[in-house]
C-alpha positions as CSV (number, residue, x, y, z in Angstrom):
1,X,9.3,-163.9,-8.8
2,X,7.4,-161.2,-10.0
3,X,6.2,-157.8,-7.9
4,X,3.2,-160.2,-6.7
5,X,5.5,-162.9,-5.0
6,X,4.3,-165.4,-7.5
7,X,6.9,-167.4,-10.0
8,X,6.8,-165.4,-13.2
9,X,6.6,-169.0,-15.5
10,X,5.9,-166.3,-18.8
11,X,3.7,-164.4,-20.6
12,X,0.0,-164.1,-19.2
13,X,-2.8,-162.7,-20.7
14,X,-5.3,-160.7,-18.6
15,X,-9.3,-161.0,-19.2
16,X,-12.3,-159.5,-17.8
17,X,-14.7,-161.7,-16.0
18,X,-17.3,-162.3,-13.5
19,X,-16.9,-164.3,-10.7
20,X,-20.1,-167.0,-10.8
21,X,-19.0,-169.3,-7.6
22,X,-17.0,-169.2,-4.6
23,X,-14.9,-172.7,-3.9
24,X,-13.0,-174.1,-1.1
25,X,-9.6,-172.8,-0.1
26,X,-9.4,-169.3,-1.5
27,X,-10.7,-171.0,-5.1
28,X,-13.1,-168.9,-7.5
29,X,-15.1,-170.0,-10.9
30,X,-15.2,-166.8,-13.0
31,X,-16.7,-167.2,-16.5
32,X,-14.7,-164.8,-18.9
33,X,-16.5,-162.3,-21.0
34,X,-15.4,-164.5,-24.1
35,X,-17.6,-167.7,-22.7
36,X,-15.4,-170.2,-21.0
37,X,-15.2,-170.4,-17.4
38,X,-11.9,-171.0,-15.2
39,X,-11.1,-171.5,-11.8
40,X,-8.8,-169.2,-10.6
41,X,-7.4,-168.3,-6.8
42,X,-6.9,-164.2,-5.8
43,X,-3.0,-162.7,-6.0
44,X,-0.9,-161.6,-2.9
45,X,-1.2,-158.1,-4.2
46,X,-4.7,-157.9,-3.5
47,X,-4.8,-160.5,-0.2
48,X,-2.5,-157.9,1.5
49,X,-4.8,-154.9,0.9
50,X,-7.9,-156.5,2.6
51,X,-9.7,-156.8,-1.0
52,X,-13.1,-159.0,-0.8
53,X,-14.2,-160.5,-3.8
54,X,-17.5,-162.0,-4.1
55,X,-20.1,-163.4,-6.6
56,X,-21.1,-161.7,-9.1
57,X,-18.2,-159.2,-9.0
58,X,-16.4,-158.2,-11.9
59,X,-12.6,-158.7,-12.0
60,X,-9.3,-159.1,-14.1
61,X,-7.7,-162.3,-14.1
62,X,-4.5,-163.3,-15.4
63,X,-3.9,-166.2,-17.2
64,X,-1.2,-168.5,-17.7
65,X,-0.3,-169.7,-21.4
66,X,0.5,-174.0,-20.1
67,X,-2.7,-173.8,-18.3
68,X,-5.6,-171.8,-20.1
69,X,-8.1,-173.4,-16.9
70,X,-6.6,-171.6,-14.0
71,X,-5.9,-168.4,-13.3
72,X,-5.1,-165.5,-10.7
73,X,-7.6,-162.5,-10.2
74,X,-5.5,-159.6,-10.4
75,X,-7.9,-156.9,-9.8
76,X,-11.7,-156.2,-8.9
77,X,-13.5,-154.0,-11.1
């Protein structure tokens, strides 16, 4: 596990984005400066501190190399 409590399953790459759509259970569609949008769900780290993300907010998401789709929002900008 890595310092977020999540399985570390490799390398990620981290991209800015804005977050376009709040989904059901804790889900968010944020389109990637770059074009494509993914869905991606917000990290322990910031779920502990109280951190509200909504639409239209910019944030950093990680993403996974297996799954280029999904993601983690690692931090509001």
């Amino acid at each position: 596990m890595d310092s977020d409590g999540e399985r570390s399953t490799g390398s990620r790459q981290a991209l800015d984005g804005a977050v376009t759509e709040q989904l059901p259970s804790g889900l968010y569609r944020v389109r990637l400066d770059e074009g494509p949008q993914i869905v991606a769900h917000v990290a322990d780290r910031i779920d502990r501190n109280f951190v509200r993300v909504l639409v239209g907010d910019r944030v950093r998401v990680e993403i996974a190399e297996r799954d280029v789709t999904r993601g983690r929002i690692v931090a509001r900008l």
